[in-house]
C-alpha positions in Angstrom: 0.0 0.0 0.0 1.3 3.3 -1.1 -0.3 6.4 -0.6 0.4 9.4 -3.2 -0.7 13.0 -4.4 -3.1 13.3 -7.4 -2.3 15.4 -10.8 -4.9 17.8 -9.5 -3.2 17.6 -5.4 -6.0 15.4 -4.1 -4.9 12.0 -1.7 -4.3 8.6 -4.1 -3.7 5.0 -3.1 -1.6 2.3 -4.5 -2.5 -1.2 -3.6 -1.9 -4.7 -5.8 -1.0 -2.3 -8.8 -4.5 -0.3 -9.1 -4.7 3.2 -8.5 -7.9 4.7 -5.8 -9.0 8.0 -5.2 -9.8 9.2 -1.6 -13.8 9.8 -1.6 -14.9 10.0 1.6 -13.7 10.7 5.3 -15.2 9.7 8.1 -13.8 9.9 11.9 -12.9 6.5 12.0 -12.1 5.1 7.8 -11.6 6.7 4.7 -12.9 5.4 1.8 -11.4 5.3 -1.7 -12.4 4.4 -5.2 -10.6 3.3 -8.3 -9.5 5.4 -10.6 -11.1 4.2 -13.6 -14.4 5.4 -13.5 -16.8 2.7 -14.5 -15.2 0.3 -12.1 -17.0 -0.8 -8.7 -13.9 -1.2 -6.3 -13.1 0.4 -3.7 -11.3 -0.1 -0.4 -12.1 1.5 3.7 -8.9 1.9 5.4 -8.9 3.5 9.3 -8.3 6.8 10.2 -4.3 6.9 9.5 -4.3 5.3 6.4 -2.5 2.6 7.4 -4.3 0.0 7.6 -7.2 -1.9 5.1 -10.2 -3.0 7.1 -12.0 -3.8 3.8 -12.0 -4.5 0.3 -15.1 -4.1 -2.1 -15.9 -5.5 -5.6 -13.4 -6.8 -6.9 -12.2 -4.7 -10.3 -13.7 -4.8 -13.8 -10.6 -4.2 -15.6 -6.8 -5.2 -16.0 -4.4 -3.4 -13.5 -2.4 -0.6 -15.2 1.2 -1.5 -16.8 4.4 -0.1 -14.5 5.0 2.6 -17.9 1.3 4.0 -17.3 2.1 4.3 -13.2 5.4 6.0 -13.7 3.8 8.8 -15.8 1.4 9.5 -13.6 4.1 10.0 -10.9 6.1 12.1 -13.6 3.3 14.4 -14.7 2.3 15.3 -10.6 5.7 15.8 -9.8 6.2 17.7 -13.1 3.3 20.0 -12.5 4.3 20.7 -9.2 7.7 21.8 -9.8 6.5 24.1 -13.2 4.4 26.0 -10.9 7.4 26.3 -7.9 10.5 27.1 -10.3 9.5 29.5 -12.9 13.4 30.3 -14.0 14.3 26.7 -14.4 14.5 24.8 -18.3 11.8 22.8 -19.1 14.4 20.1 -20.3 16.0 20.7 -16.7 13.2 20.1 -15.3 12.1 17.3 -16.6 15.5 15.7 -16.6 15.7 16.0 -12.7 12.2 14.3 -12.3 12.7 11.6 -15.1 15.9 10.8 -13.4 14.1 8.3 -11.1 12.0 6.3 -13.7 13.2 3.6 -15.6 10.5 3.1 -18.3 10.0 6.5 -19.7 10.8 7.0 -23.3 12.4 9.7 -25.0 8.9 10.4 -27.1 7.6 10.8 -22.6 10.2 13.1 -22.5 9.0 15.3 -24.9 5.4 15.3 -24.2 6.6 16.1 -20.1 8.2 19.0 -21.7 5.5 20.3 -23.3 3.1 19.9 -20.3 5.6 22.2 -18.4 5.4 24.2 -20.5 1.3 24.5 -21.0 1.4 24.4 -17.1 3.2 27.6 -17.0 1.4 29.4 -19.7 -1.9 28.3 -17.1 -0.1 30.5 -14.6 0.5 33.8 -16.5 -2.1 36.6 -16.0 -4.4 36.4 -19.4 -4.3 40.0 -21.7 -7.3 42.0 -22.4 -9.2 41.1 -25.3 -11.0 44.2 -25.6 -10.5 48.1 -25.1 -13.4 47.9 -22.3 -11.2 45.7 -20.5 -7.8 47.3 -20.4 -9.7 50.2 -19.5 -11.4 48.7 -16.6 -7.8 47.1 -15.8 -5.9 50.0 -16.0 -8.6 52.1 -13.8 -8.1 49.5 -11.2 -4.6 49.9 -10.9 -4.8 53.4 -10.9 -7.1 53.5 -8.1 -5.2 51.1 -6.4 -1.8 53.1 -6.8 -3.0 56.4 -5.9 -4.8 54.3 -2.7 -1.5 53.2 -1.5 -0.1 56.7 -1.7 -2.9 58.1 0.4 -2.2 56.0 3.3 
């Protein structure tokens, strides 16, 4: 059993090769879900995570292959460091997190690249499209500048 962080920073659990997602929390269990959505299994572990008290239905599908698990890993670590380390490379980046993995091709590498760099791009403040807005924008900051003077 492993426990994990999500693409999108939610909890995630690793047990007999299939991925779960944390779904509910109670005061005693937690209860996740696998990932796949159409599947039925799910697991209640106690309070800490660190034990299973239960397993549901059994899954509906194969597990996933050790290349899909790794790129999972890579693309939530990936995102996370984008987002931290603005000045760094891309291929830096990507070359510090890849590091670690054993399965990752070089056609991986370039997509992680290119995720860092639509991750950062998600990060910059978006342009006026119209004249009514960079009016509006510019009025704020105005306001907000002369504000700060003021007091």
């Amino acid at each position: 059993m492993e426990l994990f962080v999500t693409e999108r920073g939610n909890k995630g659990l690793r047990f007999n090769n299939y991925t779960y997602r944390l779904i509910e929390v109670n005061k005693k269990s937690k209860r996740f879900r696998c990932t796949k959505k159409d599947c039925p299994a799910s697991l209640l572990t106690d309070c800490d995570e660190q034990n299973i008290v239960k397993i549901g239905k059994p899954h509906n599908h194969e597990a996933p292959s050790t290349h899909a698990k790794e790129m999972q890993t890579a693309r939530a670590s990936i995102k996370r460091k984008a987002e931290d380390s603005l000045n760094e490379r891309p291929s830096k980046l990507v070359c510090s997190v890849v590091s670690s993995f054993s399965t990752i091709t070089s056609r991986d590498l370039d997509n992680l690249t290119r995720q860092v760099r639509q991750y950062r791009l998600k990060s910059r403040p978006k342009l006026p499209k119209t004249r009514e807005e960079k009016n509006v924008n510019n009025y704020f900051i105005k306001t907000l500048f002369y504000r700060s003077l003021h007091f």
